[in-house]
N, C-alpha and C positions, 0 to 999 in steps of 0.2 A: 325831733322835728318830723312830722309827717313827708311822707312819698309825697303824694300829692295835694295843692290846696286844690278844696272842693267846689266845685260850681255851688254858687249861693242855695238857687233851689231849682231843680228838674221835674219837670210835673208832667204825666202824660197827654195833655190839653194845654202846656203853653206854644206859643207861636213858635214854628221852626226857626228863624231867623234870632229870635231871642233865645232859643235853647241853642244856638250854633254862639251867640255873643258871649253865653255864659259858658260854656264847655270852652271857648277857645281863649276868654280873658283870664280861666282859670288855666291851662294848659300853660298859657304865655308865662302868667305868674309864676310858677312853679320850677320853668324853664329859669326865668330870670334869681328864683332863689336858689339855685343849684347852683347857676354860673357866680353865684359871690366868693364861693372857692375854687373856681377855677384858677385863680393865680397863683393856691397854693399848693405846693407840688406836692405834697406828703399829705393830701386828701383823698386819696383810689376811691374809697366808697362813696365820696360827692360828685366823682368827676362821675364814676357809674350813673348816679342815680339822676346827673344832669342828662347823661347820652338817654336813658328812659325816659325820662319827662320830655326829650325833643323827639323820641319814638313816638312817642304819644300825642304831641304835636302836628306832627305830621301826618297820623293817623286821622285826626281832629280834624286836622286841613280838607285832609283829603273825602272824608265822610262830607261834610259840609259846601264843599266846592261849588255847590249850583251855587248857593247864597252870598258865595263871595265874589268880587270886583275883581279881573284877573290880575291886577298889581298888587292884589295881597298874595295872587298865589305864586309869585315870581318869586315868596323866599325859600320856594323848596328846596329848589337845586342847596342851597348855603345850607340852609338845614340839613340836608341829606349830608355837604361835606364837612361840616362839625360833626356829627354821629357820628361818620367814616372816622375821623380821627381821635372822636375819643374811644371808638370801637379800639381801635389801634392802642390808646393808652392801658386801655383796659387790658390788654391782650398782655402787654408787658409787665402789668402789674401784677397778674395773676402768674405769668413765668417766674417774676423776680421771688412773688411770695411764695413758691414751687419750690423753686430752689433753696432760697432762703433754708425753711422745712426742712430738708434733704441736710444739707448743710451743717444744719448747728447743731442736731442731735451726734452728730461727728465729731463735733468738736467738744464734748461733755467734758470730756479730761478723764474720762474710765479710762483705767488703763486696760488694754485688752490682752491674753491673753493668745500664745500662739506663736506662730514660727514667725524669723522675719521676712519673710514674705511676703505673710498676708500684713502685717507692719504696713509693711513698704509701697502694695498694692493701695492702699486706705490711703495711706499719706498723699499717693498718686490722685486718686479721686477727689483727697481735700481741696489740694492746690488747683486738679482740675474745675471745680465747682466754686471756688475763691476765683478764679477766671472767669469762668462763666456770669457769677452773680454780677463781678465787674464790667462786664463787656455788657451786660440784661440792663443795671442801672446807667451805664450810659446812652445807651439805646431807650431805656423812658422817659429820663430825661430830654431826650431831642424828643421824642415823640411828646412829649409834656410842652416842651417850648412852640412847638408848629402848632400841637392844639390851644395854645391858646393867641398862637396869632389867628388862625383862622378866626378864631369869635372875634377878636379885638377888629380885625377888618367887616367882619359881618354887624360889628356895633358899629365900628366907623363911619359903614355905607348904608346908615339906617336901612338896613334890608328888612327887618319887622316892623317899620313904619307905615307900609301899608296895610299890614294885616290888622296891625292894633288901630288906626283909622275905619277900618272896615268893621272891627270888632264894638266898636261906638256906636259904627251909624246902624247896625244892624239892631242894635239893643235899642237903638231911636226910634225903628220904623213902627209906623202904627199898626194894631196887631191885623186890620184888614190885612194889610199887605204882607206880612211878615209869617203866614198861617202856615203855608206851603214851599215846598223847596221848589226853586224854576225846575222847569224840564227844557228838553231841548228845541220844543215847538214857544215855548211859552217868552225863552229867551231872545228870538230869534225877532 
């Protein structure tokens, strides 16, 4: 699967309004193919590449802002707190997969070699780090659950329904109109 689907076609001479329709219907897509695993909790590298594809949405948003209706632009905040939280998943997946690491080459079954001490010190660390991993997976787990009620209330409360409305009518406008991004004289 690709990172990103691509805007159809970007031409340095098409209308801005149409180059914002195609950058952001492709952004949105992309978003929307990442989050089809987010309910499965043993995806880390989908749930990654979903939190990138809404970085990049947002970036999208935010570059394009004059051309858009400010009720597409009221879904940032929600964007901003799905990122936040799969920032957050991400953060525990990379711990869990830390530890993990650490972990299992401890548990190879070499017998080691040495006083019992250092035995005993190892054995300490296993069990300490068999804690650790257990306390990390429950902890991404909750963090796994809250991110995906966030989206699930951000689908709920159609909060991308006005950008993807905006993202139509922009690609509709005739290219007179559509040439140039508003300014702030322009808009007023």
């Amino acid at each position: 699967m690709t990172d990103v689907i691509a805007a159809r076609t970007l031409r340095p001479d098409m209308p801005f309004a149409l180059a914002a329709s195609e950058t952001l219907a492709a952004q949105l897509a992309t978003v929307r193919v990442w989050a089809r695993f987010l309910p499965q909790a043993d995806r880390p590298h989908e749930h990654h590449q979903m939190r990138i594809a809404i970085k990049r949405l947002r970036y999208g948003i935010d570059a394009f802002a004059n051309v858009l209706p400010a009720d597409a632009l009221a879904c940032v905040p929600a964007l901003k707190s799905i990122q936040d939280a799969l920032g957050e998943l991400h953060d525990s997946d990379v711990l869990f997969a830390s530890i993990e690491a650490t972990l299992f080459p401890m548990q190879s079954g070499r017998k080691r070699r040495g006083n019992e001490a250092k035995r005993a010190r190892a054995q300490r660390q296993r069990t300490s780090l068999e804690s650790l991993l257990s306390i990390t997976a429950a902890e991404r787990d909750a963090h796994h659950t809250r991110t995906l009620a966030i989206w699930q209330t951000l689908i709920a409360s159609a909060a991308l329904a006005p950008l993807d409305h905006a993202v139509i009518a922009l690609a509709q406008l005739p290219s007179s109109a559509a040439t140039q991004p508003r300014t702030e004289e322009s808009s007023s």
